[in-house]
C-alpha positions as protocol buffer text, in pm:
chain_id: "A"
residue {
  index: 1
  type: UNK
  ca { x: -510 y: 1784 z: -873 }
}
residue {
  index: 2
  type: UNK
  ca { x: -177 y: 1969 z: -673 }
}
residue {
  index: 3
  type: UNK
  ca { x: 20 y: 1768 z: -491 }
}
residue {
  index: 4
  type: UNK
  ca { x: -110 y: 1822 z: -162 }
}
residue {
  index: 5
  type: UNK
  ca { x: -464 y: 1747 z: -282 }
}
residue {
  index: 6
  type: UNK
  ca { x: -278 y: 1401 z: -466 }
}
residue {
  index: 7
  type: UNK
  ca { x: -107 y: 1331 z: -81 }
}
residue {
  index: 8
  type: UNK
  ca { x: -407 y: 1331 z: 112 }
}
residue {
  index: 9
  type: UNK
  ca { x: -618 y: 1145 z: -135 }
}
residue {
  index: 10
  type: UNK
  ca { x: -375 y: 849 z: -161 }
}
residue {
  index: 11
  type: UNK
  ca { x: -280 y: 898 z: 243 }
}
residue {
  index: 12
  type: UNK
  ca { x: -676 y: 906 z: 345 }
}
residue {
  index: 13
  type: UNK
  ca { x: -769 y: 653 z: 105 }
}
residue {
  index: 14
  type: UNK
  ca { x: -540 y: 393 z: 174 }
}
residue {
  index: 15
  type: UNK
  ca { x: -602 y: 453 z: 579 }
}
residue {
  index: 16
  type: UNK
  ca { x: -991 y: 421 z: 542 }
}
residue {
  index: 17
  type: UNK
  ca { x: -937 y: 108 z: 280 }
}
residue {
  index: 18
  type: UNK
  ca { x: -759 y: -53 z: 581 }
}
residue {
  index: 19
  type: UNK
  ca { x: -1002 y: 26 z: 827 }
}
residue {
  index: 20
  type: UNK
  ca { x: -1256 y: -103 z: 600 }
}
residue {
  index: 21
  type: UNK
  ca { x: -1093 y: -440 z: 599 }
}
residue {
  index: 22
  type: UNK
  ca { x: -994 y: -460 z: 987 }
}
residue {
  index: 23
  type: UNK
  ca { x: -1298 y: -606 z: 1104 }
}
residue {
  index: 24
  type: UNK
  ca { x: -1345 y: -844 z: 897 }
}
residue {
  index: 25
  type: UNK
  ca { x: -1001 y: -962 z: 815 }
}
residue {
  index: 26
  type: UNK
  ca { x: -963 y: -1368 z: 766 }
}
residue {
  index: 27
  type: UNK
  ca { x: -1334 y: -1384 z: 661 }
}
residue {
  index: 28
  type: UNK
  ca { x: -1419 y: -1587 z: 428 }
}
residue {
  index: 29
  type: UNK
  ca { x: -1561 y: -1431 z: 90 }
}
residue {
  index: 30
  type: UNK
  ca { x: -1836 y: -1654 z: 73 }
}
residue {
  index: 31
  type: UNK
  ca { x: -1926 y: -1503 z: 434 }
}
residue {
  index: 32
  type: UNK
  ca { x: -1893 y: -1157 z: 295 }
}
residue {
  index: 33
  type: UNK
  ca { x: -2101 y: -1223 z: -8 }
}
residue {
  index: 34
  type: UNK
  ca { x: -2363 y: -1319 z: 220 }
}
residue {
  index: 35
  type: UNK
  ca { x: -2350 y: -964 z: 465 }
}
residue {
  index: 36
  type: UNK
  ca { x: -2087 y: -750 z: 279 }
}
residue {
  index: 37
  type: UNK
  ca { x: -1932 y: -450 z: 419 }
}
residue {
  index: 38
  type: UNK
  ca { x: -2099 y: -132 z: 271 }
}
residue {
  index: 39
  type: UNK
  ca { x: -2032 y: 84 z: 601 }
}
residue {
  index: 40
  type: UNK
  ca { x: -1731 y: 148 z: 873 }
}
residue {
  index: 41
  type: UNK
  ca { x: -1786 y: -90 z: 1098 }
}
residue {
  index: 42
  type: UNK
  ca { x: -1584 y: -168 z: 1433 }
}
residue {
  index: 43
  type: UNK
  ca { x: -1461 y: -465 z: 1643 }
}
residue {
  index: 44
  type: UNK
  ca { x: -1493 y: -739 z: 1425 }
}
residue {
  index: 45
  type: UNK
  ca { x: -1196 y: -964 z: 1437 }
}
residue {
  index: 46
  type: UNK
  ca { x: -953 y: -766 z: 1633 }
}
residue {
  index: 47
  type: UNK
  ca { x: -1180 y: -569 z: 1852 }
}
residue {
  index: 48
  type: UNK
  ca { x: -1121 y: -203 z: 1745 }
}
residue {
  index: 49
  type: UNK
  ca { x: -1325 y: 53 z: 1683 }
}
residue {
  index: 50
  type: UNK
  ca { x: -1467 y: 184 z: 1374 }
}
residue {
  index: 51
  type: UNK
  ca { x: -1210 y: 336 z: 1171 }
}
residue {
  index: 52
  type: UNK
  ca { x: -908 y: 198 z: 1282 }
}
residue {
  index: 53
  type: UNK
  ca { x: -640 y: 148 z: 1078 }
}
residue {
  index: 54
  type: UNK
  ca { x: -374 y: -167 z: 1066 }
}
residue {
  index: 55
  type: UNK
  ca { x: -14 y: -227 z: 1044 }
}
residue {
  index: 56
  type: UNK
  ca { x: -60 y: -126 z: 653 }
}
residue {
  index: 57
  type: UNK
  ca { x: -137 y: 248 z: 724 }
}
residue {
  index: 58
  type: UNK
  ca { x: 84 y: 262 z: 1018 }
}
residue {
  index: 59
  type: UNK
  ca { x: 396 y: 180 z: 815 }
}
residue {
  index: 60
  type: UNK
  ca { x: 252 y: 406 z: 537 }
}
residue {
  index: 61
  type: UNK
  ca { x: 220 y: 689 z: 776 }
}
residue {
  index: 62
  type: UNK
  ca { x: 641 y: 612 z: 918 }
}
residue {
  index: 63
  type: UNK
  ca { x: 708 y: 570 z: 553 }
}
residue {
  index: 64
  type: UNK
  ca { x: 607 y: 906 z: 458 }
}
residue {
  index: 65
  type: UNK
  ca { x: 657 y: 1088 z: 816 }
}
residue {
  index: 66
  type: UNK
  ca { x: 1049 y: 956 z: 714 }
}
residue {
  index: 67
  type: UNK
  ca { x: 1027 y: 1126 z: 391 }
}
residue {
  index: 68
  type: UNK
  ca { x: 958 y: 1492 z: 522 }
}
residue {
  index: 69
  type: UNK
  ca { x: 1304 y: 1493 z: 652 }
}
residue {
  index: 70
  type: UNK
  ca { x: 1416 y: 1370 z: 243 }
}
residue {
  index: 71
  type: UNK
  ca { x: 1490 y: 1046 z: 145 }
}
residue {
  index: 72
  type: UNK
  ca { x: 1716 y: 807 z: 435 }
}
residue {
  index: 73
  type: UNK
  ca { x: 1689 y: 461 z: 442 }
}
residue {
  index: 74
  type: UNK
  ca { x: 1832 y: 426 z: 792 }
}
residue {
  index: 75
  type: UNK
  ca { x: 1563 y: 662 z: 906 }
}
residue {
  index: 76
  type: UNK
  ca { x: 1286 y: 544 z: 699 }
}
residue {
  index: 77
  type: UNK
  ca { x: 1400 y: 156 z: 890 }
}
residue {
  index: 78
  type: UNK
  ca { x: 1386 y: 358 z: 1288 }
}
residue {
  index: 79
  type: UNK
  ca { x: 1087 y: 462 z: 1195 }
}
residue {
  index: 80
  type: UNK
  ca { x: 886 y: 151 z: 1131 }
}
residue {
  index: 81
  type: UNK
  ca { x: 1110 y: -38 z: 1441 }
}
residue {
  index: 82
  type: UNK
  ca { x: 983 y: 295 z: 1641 }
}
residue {
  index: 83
  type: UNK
  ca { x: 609 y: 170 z: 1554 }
}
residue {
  index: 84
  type: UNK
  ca { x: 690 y: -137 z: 1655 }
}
residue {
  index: 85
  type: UNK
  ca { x: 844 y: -105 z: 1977 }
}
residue {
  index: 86
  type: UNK
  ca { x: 651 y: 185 z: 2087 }
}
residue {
  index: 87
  type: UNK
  ca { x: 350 y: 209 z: 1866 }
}
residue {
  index: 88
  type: UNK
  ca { x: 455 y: 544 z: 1667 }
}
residue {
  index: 89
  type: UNK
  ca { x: 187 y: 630 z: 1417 }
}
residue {
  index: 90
  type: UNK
  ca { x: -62 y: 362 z: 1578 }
}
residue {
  index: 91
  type: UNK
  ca { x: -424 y: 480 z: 1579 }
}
residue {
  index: 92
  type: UNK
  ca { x: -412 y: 394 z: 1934 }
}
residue {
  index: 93
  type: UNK
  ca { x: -95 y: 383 z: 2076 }
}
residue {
  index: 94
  type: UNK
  ca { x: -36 y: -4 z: 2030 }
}
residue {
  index: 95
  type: UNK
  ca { x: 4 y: -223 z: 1778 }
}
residue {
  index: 96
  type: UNK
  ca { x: -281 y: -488 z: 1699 }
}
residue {
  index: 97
  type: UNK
  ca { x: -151 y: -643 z: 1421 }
}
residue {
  index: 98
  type: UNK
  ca { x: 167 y: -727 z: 1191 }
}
residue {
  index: 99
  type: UNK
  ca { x: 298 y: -958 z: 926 }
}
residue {
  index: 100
  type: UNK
  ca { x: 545 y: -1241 z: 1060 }
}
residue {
  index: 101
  type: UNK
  ca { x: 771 y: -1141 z: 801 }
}
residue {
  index: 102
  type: UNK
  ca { x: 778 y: -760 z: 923 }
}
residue {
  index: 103
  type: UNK
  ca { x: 816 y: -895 z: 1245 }
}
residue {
  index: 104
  type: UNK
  ca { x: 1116 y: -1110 z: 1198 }
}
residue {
  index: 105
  type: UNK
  ca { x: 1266 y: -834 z: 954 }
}
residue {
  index: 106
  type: UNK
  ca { x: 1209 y: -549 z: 1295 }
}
residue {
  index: 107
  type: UNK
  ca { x: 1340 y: -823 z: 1517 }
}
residue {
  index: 108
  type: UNK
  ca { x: 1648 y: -853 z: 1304 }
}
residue {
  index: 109
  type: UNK
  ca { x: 1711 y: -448 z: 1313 }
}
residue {
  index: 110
  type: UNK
  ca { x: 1691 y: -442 z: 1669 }
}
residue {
  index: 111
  type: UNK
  ca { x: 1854 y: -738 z: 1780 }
}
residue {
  index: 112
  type: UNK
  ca { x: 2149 y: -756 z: 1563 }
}
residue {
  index: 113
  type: UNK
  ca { x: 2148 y: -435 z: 1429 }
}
residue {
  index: 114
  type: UNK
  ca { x: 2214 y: -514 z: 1049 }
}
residue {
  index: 115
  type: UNK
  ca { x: 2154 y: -248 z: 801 }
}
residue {
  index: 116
  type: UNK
  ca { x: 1825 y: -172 z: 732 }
}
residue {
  index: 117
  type: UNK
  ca { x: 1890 y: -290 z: 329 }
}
residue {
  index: 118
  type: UNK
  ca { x: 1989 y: -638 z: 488 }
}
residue {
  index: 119
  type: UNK
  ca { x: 1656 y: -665 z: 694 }
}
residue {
  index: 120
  type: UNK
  ca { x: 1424 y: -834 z: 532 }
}
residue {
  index: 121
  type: UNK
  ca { x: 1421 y: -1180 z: 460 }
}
residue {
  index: 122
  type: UNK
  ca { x: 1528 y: -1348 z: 111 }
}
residue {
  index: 123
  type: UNK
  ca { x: 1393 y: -1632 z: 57 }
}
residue {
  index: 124
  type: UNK
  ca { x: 1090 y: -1724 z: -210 }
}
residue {
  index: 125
  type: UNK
  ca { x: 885 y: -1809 z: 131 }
}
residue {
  index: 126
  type: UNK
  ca { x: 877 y: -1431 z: 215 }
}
residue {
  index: 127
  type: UNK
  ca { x: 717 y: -1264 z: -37 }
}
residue {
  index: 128
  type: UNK
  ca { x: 405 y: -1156 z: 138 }
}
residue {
  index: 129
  type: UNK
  ca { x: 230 y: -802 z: 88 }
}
residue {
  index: 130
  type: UNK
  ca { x: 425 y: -602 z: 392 }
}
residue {
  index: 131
  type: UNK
  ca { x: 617 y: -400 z: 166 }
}
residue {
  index: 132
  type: UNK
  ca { x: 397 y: -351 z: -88 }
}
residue {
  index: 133
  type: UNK
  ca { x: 96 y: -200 z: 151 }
}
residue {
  index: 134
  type: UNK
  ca { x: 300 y: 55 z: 243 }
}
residue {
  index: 135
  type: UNK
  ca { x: 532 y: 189 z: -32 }
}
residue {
  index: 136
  type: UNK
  ca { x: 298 y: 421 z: -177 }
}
residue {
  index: 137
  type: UNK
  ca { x: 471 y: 769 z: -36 }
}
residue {
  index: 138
  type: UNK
  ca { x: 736 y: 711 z: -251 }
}
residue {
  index: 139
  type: UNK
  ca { x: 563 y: 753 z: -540 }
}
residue {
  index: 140
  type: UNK
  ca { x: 575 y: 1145 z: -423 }
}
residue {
  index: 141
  type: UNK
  ca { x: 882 y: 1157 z: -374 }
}
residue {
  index: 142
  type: UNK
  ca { x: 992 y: 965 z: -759 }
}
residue {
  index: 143
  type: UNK
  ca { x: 736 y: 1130 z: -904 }
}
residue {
  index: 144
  type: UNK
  ca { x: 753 y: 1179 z: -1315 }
}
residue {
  index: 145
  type: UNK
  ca { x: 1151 y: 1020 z: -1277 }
}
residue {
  index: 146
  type: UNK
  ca { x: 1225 y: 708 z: -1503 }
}
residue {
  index: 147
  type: UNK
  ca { x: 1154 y: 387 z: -1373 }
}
residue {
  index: 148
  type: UNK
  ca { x: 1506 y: 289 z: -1386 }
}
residue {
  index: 149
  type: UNK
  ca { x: 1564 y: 594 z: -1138 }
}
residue {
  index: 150
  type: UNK
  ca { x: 1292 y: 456 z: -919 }
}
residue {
  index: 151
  type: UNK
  ca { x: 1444 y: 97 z: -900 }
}
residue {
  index: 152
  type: UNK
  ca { x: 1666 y: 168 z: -594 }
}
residue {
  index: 153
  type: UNK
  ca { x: 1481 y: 354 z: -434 }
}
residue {
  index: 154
  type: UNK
  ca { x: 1205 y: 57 z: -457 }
}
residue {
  index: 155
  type: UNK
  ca { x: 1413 y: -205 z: -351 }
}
residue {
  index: 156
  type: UNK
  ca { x: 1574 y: -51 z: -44 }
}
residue {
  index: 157
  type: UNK
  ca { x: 1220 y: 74 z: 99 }
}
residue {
  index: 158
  type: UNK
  ca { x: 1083 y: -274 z: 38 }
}
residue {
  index: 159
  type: UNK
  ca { x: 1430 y: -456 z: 157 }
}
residue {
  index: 160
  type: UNK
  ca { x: 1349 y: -313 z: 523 }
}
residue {
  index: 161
  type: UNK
  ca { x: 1105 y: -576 z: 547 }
}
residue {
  index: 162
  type: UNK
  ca { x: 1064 y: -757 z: 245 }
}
residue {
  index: 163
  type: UNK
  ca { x: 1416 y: -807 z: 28 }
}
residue {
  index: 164
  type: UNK
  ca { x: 1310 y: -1082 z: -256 }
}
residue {
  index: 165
  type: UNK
  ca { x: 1275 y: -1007 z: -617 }
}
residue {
  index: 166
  type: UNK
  ca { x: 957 y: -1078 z: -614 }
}
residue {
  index: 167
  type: UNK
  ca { x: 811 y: -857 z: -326 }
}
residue {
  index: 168
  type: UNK
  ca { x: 1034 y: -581 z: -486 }
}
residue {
  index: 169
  type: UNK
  ca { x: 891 y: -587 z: -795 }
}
residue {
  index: 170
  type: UNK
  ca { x: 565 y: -613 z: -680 }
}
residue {
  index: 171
  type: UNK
  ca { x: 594 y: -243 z: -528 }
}
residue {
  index: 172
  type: UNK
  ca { x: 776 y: -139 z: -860 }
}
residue {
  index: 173
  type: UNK
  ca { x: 473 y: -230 z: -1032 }
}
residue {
  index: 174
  type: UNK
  ca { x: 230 y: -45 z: -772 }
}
residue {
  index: 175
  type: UNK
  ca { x: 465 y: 263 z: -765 }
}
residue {
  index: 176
  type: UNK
  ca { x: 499 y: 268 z: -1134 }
}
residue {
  index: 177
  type: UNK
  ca { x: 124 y: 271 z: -1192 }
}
residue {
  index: 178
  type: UNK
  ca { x: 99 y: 523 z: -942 }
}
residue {
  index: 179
  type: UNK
  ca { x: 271 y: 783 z: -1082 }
}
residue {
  index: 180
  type: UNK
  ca { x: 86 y: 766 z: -1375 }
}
residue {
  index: 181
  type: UNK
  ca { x: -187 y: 799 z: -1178 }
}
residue {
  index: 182
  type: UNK
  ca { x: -2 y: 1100 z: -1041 }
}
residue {
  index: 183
  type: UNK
  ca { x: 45 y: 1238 z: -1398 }
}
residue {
  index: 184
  type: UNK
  ca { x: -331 y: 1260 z: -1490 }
}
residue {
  index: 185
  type: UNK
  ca { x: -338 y: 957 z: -1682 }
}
residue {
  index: 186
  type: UNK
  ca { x: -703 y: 762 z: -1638 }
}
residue {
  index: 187
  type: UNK
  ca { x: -629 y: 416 z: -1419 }
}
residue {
  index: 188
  type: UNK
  ca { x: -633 y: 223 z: -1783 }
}
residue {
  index: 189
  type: UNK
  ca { x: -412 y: 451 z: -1940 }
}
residue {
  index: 190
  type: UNK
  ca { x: -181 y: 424 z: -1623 }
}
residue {
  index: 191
  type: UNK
  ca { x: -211 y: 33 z: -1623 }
}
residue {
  index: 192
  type: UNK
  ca { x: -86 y: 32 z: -1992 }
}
residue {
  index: 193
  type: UNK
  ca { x: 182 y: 286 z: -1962 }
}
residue {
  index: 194
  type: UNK
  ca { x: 304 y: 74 z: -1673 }
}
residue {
  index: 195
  type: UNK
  ca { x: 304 y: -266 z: -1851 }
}
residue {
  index: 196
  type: UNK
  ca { x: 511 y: -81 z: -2090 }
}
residue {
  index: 197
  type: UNK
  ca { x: 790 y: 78 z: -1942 }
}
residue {
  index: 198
  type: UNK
  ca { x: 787 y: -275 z: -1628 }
}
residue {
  index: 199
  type: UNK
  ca { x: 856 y: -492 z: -1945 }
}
residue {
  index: 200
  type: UNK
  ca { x: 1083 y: -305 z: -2071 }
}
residue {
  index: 201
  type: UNK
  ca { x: 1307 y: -274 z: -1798 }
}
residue {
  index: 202
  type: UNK
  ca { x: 1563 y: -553 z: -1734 }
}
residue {
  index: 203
  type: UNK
  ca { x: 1434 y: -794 z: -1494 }
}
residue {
  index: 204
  type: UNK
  ca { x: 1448 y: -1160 z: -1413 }
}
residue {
  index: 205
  type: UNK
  ca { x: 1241 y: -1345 z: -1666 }
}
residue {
  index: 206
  type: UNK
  ca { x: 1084 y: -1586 z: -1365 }
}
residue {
  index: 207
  type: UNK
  ca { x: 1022 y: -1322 z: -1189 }
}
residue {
  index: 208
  type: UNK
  ca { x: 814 y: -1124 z: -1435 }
}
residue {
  index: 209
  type: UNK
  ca { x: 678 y: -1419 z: -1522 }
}
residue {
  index: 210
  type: UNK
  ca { x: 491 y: -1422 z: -1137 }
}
residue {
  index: 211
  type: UNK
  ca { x: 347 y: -1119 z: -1290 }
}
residue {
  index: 212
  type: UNK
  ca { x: 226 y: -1229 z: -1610 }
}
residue {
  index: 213
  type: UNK
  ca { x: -111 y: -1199 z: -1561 }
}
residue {
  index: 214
  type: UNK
  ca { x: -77 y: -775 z: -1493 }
}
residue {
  index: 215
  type: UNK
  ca { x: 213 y: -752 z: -1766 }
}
residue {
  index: 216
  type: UNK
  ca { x: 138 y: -948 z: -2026 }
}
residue {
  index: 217
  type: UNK
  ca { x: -231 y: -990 z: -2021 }
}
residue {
  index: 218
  type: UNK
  ca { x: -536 y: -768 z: -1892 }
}
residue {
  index: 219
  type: UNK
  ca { x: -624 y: -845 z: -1554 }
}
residue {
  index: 220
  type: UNK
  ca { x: -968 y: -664 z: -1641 }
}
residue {
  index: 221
  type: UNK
  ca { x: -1098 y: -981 z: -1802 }
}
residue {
  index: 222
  type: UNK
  ca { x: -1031 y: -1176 z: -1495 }
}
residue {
  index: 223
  type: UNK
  ca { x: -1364 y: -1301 z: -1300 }
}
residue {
  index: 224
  type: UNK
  ca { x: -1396 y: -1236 z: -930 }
}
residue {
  index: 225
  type: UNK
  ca { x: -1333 y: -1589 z: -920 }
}
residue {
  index: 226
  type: UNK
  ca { x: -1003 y: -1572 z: -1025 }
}
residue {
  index: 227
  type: UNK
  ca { x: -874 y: -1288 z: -775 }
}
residue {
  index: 228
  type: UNK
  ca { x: -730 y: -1427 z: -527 }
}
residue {
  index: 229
  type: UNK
  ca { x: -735 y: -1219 z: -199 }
}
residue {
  index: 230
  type: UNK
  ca { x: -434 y: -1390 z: 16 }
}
residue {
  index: 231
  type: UNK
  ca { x: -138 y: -1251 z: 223 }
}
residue {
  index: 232
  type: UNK
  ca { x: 73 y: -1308 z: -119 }
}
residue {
  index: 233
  type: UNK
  ca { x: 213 y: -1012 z: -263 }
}
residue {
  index: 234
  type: UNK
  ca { x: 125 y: -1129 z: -645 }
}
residue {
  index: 235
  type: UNK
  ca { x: -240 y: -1188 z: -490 }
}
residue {
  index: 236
  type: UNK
  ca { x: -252 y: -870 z: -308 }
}
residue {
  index: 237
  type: UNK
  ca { x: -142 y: -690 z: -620 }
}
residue {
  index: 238
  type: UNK
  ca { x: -373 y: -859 z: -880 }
}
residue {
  index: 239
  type: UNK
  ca { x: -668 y: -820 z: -651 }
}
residue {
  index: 240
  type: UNK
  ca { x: -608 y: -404 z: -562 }
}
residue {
  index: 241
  type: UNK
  ca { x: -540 y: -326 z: -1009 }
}
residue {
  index: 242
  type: UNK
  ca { x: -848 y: -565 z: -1080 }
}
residue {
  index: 243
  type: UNK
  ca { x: -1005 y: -353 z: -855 }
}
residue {
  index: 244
  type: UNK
  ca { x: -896 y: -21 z: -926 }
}
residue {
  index: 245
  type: UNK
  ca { x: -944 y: -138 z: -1343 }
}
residue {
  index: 246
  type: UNK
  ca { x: -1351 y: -280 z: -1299 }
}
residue {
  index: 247
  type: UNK
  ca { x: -1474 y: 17 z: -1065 }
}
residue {
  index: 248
  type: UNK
  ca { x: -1591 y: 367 z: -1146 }
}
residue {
  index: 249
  type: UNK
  ca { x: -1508 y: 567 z: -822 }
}
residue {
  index: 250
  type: UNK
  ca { x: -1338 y: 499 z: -468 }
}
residue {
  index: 251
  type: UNK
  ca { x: -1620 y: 377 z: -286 }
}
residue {
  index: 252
  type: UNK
  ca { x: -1676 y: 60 z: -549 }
}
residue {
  index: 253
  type: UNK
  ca { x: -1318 y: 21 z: -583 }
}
residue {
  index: 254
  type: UNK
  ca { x: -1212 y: -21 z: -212 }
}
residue {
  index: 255
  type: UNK
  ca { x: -1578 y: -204 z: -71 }
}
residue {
  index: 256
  type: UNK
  ca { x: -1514 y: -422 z: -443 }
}
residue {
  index: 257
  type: UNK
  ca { x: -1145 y: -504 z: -195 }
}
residue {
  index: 258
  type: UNK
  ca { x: -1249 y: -554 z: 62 }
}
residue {
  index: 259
  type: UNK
  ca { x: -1541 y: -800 z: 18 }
}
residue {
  index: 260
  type: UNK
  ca { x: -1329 y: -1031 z: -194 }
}
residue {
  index: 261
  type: UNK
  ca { x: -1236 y: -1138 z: 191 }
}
residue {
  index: 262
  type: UNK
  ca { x: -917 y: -1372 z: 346 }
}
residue {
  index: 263
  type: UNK
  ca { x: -649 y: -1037 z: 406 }
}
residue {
  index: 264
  type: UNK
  ca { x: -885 y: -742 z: 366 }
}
residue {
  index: 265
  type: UNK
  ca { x: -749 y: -497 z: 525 }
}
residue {
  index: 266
  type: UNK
  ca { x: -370 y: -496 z: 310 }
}
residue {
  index: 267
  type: UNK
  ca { x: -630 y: -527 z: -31 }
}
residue {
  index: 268
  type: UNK
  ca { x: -825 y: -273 z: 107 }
}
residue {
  index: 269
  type: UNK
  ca { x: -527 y: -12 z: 156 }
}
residue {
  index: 270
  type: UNK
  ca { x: -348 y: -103 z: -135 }
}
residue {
  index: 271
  type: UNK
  ca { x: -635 y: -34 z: -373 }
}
residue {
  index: 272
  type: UNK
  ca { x: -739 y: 234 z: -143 }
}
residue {
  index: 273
  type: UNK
  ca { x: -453 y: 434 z: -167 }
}
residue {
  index: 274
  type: UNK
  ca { x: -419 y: 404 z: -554 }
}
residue {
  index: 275
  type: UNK
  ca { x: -801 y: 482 z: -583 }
}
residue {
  index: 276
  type: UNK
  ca { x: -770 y: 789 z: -283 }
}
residue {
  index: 277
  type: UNK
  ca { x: -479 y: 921 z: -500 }
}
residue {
  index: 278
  type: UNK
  ca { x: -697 y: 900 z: -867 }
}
residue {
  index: 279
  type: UNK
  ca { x: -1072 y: 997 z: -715 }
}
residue {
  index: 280
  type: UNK
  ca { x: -920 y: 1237 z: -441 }
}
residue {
  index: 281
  type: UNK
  ca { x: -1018 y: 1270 z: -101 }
}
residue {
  index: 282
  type: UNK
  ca { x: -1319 y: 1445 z: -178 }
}
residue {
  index: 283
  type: UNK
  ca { x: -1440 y: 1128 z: -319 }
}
residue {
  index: 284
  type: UNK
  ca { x: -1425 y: 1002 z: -31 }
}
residue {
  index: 285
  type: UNK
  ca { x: -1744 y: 921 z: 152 }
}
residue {
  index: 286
  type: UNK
  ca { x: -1784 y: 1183 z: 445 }
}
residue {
  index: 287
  type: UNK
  ca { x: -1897 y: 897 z: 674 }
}
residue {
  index: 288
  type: UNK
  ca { x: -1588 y: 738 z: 647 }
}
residue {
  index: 289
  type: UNK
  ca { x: -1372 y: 1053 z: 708 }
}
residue {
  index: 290
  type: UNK
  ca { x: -1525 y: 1158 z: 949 }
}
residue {
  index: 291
  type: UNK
  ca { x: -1499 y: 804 z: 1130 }
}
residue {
  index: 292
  type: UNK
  ca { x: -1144 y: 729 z: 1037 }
}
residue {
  index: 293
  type: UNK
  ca { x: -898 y: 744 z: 1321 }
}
residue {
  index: 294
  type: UNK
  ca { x: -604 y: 1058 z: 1396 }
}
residue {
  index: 295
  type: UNK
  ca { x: -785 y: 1218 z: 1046 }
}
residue {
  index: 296
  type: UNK
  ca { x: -571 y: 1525 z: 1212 }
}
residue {
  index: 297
  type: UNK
  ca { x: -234 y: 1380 z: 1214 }
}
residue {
  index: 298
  type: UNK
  ca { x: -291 y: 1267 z: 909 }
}
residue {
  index: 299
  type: UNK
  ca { x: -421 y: 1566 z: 710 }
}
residue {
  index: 300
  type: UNK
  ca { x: -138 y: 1730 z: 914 }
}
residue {
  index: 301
  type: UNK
  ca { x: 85 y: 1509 z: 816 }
}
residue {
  index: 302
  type: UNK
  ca { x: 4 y: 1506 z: 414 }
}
residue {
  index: 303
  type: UNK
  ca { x: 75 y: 1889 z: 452 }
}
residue {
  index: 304
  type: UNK
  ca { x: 455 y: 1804 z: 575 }
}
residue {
  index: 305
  type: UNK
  ca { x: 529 y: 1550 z: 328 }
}
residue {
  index: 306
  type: UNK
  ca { x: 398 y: 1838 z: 7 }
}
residue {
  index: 307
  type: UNK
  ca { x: 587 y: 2133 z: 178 }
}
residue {
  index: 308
  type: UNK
  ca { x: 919 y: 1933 z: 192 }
}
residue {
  index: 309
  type: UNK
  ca { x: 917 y: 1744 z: -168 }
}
residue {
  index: 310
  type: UNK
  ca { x: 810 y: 2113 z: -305 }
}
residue {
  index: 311
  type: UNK
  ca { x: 1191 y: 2193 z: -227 }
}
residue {
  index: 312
  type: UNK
  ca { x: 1352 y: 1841 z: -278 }
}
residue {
  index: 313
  type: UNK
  ca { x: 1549 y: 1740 z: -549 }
}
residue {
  index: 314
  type: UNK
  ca { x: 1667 y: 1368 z: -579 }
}
C-alpha cells in the first residue's frame, strides 16, 4: 500500500466509523444487541443524515488539513478553534456535537489566548477520548521515526485539548500501533511491536499501569463483556485494539465498535481509522462511501496531506 492509498484508507475509514456511530450514540448495548447497526443509517440521536460525520472526523480532517502546510502547533490549535467557531471541516457547516473538555480547552484559546500547548486541561478528571479520536494524521507525518521522536510531537497535538499523562499516552499508544500498521506489519504483529517499544520507553509507572491491560496482557482474550465503550480514553482505546485484534476485515471491525454502544461514534472512528489504514479504502463497503458526507474534500484532501509529507523532512 503507497502512502496515498494508506491516507485515504485511515482518513475514509475513520470518517465512515464515526458516521456509523452518530445515530446511535448514548445507546445502550443491550439496545443494540437487540437491532444492531449493519447499515448507514441517519437521524438517530442527533438528527443528521446518513453519513455524517462528528466532532471526531472533523478535528481529524483540521488535524491533517494543518499538516499539509508541515508540522505547527499554533496552526494545527486555529484550526480546530476555526471548526469550532465557524464550523471548518463540518459535514454541514455547523457543529452538532463536541466533548466538554474540547470545549473548555477551545474556550480557553479564544478567550485568553494561552498557547495552544497550555490548552487543554490537566487534571485526572479530563482524560476523555478528544485527543485520541483525532490524532491519527500524525502517524503520516512520524512515520517509521522512533517512538521517542514521536513523544513530542504526541503530547503537543493532544495538549490542544487534552494535556494529562494519561490522554497523552493513550494517543502514543494508538499512533505507535499505527505505524506499524503503516509498515506492513499484520494488526497482531503491530500490537506486539507496540507493547514493546511503549514499555520500553520511560514513562510514569501509574500511568502505564492505566494501560495494563493493552501492555502487559492481551486484550484479545478479553470478552465483550469486559470492553467497556465509555467517553474514557483507556475505554475508548481498549474497545477500538479489541476490536481491530478479534475481526478479520473493516466492516466486522468498525460495526464490532460500534454496537458495543454508550460513545459510538469516537469507538467507531478510532477503530475505523486504524482498520481503514490496515484493510484500505477499497475494503471499504461501497454503500458506505458512497453515503459518507464531503467524500470529495476528503479524497481531495488525503491527496494534499501525501503530496506535502512526500517532500517533508522532520
Amino acid at each position: 500500500m503507497n502512502q496515498l492509498q494508506a491516507i485515504r484508507g485511515g482518513l475514509l475509514g475513520l470518517a465512515i466509523g464515526d458516521a456509523l456511530g452518530v445515530p446511535v450514540e448514548f445507546r445502550p448495548r443491550a439496545e443494540l444487541r437487540e437491532r444492531p447497526v449493519r447499515e448507514m443509517r441517519g437521524y438517530g440521536t442527533h438528527h443528521q443524515p446518513p453519513g455524517t460525520w462528528s466532532d471526531d472526523a472533523a478535528l481529524t480532517f483540521c488535524l491533517a488539513d494543518s499538516l499539509c502546510g508541515g508540522f505547527d502547533i499554533e496552526r494545527i490549535a486555529a484550526a480546530s478553534l476555526r471548526w469550532y467557531e465557524e464550523g471548518w471541516w463540518s459535514p454541514h457547516g455547523e457543529v452538532f456535537d463536541i466533548g466538554i473538555a474540547t470545549r473548555q480547552a477551545l474556550t480557553r484559546l479564544r478567550e485568553q489566548g494561552v498557547p495552544a500547548e497550555q490548552a487543554g486541561l490537566a487534571d485526572e478528571y479530563s482524560n476523555g477520548n478528544g485527543s485520541l479520536m483525532r490524532i491519527l494524521p500524525l502517524v503520516y507525518l512520524l512515520r517509521g521515526q522512533p517512538l521517542r521522536h514521536k513523544e513530542p510531537y504526541v503530547r503537543a497535538v493532544s495538549s490542544i485539548t487534552h494535556s494529562h499523562p494519561r490522554s497523552i499516552l493513550g494517543c502514543l499508544i494508538y499512533v505507535e500501533l499505527a505505524d506499524h500498521l503503516l509498515q506492513g506489519h499484520p494488526p497482531l504483529e503491530s500490537y506486539r511491536r507496540m507493547q514493546a517499544s511503549v514499555t520500553e520507553l520511560c514513562w510514569d509507572e501509574p500511568e502505564l499501569a492505566t494501560y495494563r491491560r493493552l501492555l502487559a496482557e492481551d486484550i484479545r482474550e478479553r470478552s465483550e463483556a469486559e470492553i467497556a465503550s465509555s467517553g474514557y480514553v483507556v475505554h475508548t482505546l481498549e474497545a477500538a485494539l479489541w476490536c481491530l485484534l478479534t475481526s478479520e476485515s473493516y466492516e466486522e471491525t468498525v460495526l464490532k465498535a460500534v454496537n458495543l454502544g454508550e460513545d459510538t461514534d469516537t469507538t467507531g472512528a478510532v477503530a475505523g481509522g486504524l482498520a481503514g489504514l490496515w484493510y484500505g479504502a477499497d475494503a471499504i463497503p461501497g454503500d458506505w462511501l458512497a453515503a459518507v458526507v464531503r467524500r470529495a474534500d476528503i479524497e481531495s484532501l488525503s491527496g494534499r496531506l501525501s503530496e506535502q509529507l512526500g517532500s517533508s523532512v522532520l
